[in-house]
C-alpha positions as CSV (number, residue, x, y, z in Angstrom):
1,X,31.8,-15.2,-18.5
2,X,28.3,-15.5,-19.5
3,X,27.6,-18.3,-16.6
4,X,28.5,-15.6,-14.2
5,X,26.0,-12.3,-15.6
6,X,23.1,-14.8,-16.1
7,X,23.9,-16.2,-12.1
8,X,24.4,-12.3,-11.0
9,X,21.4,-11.0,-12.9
10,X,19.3,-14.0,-11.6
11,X,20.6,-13.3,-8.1
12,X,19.6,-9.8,-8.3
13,X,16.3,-10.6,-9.5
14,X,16.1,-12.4,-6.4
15,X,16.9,-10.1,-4.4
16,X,14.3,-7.3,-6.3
17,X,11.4,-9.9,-5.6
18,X,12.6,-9.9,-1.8
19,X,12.5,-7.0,-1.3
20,X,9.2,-6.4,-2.8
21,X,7.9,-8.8,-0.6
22,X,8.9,-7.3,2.1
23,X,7.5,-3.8,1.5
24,X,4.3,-5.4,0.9
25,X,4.2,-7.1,4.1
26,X,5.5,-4.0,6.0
27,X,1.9,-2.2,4.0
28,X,0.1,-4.9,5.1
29,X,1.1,-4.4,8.9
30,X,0.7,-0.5,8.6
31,X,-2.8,-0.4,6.3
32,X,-5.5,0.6,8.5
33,X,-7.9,-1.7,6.9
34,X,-10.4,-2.8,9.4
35,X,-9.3,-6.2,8.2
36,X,-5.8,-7.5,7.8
37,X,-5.8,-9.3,4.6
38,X,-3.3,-12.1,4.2
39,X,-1.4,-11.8,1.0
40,X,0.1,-15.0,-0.8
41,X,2.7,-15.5,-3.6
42,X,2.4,-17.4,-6.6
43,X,4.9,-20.1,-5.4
44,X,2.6,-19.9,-2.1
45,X,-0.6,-20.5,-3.7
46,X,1.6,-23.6,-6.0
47,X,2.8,-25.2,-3.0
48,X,-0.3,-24.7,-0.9
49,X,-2.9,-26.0,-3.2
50,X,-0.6,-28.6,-4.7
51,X,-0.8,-27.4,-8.0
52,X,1.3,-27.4,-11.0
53,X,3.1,-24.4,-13.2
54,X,0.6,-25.7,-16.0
55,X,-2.6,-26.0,-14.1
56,X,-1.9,-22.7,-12.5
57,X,-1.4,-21.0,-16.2
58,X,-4.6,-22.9,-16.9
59,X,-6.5,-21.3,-14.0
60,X,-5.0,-18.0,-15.2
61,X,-6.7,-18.5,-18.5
62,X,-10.1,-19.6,-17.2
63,X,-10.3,-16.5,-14.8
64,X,-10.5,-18.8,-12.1
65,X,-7.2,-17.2,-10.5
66,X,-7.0,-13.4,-10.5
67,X,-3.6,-12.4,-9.2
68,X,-2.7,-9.0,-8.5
69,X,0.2,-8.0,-10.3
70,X,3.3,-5.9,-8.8
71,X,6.4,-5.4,-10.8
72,X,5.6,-8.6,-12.7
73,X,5.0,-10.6,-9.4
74,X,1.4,-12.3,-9.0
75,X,0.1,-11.7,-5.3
76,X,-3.2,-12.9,-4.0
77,X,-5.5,-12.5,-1.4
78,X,-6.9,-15.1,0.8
79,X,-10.6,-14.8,0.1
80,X,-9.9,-14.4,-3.5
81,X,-7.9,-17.9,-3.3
82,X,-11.1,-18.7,-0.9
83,X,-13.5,-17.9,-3.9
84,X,-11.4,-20.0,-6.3
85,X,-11.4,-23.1,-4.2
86,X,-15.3,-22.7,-3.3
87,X,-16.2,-22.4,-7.6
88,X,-13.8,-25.4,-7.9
89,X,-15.4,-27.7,-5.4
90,X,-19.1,-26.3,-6.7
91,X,-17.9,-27.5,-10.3
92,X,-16.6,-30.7,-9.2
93,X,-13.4,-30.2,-9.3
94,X,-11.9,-30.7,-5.5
């Protein structure tokens, strides 16, 4: 019985975090920004820069990566990943 509220809370979980994502990208579309900024998950910016769960937590602790946090989920901007990757290279690092 257990098995099944820890897979149907974890399911719903899921399904919170999809849904957030999706009204982010629909205000993303609809801002009237004069520039449409492109907005990345955590597991996007994992998978994209190759990078582990501990190296991210890491960066997290040096400031390097500043997320911005919704509902517990870390979002970030391209030019802020843009920054990050630019003060790693300039200390060596990629």
């Amino acid at each position: 019985m257990m098995d099944n509220q820890i897979y149907e809370a974890i399911k719903l979980l899921r399904e919170i975090r999809d849904a957030l994502m999706n009204i982010i990208d629909q205000y993303a579309n609809t801002t009237s920004l004069p520039l449409k900024r492109r907005i990345y998950s955590k597991q996007q910016v994992l998978e994209m820069l190759n990078m582990t769960e501990i190296t991210y937590r890491r960066n997290l602790k040096k400031g390097l990566l500043k997320p911005i946090r919704i509902a517990g989920i870390d979002l970030y901007f391209e030019e802020d990943l843009i920054a990050a990757m630019n003060e790693s290279r300039r200390k060596g690092k990629l």
